[in-house]
C-alpha positions as a printed NumPy array, in Angstrom:
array([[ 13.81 , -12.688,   6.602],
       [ 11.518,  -9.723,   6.356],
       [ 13.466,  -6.685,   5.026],
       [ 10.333,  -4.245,   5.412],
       [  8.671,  -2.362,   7.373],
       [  5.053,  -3.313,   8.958],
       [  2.608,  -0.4  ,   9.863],
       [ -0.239,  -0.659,  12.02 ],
       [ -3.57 ,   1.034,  10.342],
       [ -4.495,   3.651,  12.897],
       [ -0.66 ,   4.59 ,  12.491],
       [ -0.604,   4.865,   8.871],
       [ -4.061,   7.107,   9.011],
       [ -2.273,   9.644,  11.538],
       [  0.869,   9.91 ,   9.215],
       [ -1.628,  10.513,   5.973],
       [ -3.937,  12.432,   7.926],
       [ -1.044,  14.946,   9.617],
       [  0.55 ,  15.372,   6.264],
       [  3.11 ,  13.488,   6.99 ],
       [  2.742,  10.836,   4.107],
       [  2.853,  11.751,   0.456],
       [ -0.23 ,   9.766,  -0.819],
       [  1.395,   9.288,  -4.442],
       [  3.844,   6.745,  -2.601],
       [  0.843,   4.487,  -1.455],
       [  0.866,   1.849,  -3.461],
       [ -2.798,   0.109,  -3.953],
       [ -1.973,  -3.454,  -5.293],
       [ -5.526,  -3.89 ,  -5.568],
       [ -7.576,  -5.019,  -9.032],
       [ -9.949,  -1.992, -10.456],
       [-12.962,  -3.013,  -9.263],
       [-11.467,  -2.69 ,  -5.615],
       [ -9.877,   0.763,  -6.304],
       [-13.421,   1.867,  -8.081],
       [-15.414,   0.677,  -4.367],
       [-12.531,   2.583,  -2.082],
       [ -9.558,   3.916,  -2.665],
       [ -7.602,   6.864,  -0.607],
       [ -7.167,  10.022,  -2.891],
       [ -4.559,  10.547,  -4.553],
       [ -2.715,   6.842,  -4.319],
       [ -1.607,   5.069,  -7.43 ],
       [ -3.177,   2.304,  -8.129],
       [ -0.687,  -0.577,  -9.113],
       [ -2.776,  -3.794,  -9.315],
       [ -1.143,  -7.589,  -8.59 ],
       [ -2.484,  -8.872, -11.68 ],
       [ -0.457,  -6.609, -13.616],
       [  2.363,  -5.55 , -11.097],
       [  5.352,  -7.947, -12.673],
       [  4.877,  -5.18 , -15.71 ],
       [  4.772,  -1.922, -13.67 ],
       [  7.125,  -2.5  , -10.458],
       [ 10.123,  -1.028, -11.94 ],
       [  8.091,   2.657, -12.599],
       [  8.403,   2.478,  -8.438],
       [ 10.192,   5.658,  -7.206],
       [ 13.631,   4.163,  -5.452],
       [ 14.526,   7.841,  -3.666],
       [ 11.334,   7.503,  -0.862],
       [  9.8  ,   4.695,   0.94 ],
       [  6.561,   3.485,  -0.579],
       [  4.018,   2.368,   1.821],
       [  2.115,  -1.126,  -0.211],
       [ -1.584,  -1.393,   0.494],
       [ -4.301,  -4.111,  -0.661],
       [ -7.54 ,  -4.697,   0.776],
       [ -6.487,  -6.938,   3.783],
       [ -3.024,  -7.309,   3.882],
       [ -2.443, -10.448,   2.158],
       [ -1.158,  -9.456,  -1.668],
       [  0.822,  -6.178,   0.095],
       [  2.745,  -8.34 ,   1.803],
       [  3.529, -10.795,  -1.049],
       [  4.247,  -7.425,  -3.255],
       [  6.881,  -6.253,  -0.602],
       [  8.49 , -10.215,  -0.57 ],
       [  8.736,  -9.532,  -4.293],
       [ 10.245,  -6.095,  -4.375],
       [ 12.439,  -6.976,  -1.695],
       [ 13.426, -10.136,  -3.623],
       [ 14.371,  -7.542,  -6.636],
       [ 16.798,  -5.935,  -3.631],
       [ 13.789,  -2.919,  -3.23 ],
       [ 14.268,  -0.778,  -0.472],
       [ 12.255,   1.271,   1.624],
       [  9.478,  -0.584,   1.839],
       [  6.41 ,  -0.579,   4.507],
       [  3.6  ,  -3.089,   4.039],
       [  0.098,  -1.396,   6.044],
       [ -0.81 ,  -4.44 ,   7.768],
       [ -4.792,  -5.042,   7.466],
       [ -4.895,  -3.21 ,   3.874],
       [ -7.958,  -0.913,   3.314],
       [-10.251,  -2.625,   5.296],
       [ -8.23 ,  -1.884,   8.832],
       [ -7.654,   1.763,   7.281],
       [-10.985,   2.681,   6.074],
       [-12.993,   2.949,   9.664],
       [-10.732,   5.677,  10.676],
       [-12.118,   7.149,   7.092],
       [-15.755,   6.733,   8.449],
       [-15.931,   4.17 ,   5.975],
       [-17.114,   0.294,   6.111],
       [-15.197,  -2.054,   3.82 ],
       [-16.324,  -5.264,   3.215]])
């Protein structure tokens, strides 16, 4: 059973873009070369092939909102954290390529 949240893309772009979303609690889970091509400013970049090794710097006192670049690897990442008893988690459904149109920008 799903112990996370699931936010819709033009949802999480009005909470960023209000101010109403600390972007140092996205969480990009995707590789370098996908941060490098688009990435929103000021998220940290966590990547899966790594993320076994960095989870635990996660801060536990906010929700962090997990982000890839469709949707796919977030959502294993908030299984995982939630498996690890994680809390306050919210998966952006679509990843970075729902998001980035309401940037003006076309991900591929």
């Amino acid at each position: 059973m799903e112990q996370w949240q699931q936010l819709q893309p033009g949802e999480f772009w009005r909470m960023l873009s209000e101010g109403k979303l600390d972007p140092a609690l996205i969480i990009d889970v995707r590789e370098p070369e996908e941060w490098e091509y688009y990435h929103i400013k000021g998220s940290t970049p966590m990547p899966l092939s790594s993320f076994q090794d960095t989870w635990e710097r996660l801060p536990q006192d906010n929700p962090v909102y997990i982000i890839c670049a469709h949707g796919v690897r977030s959502q294993a990442v908030c299984r995982y954290l939630n498996e690890k008893g994680y809390g306050s988690l919210v998966n952006v459904v679509g990843g970075m390529a729902a998001v980035s149109h309401f940037d003006g920008f076309q991900y591929d």
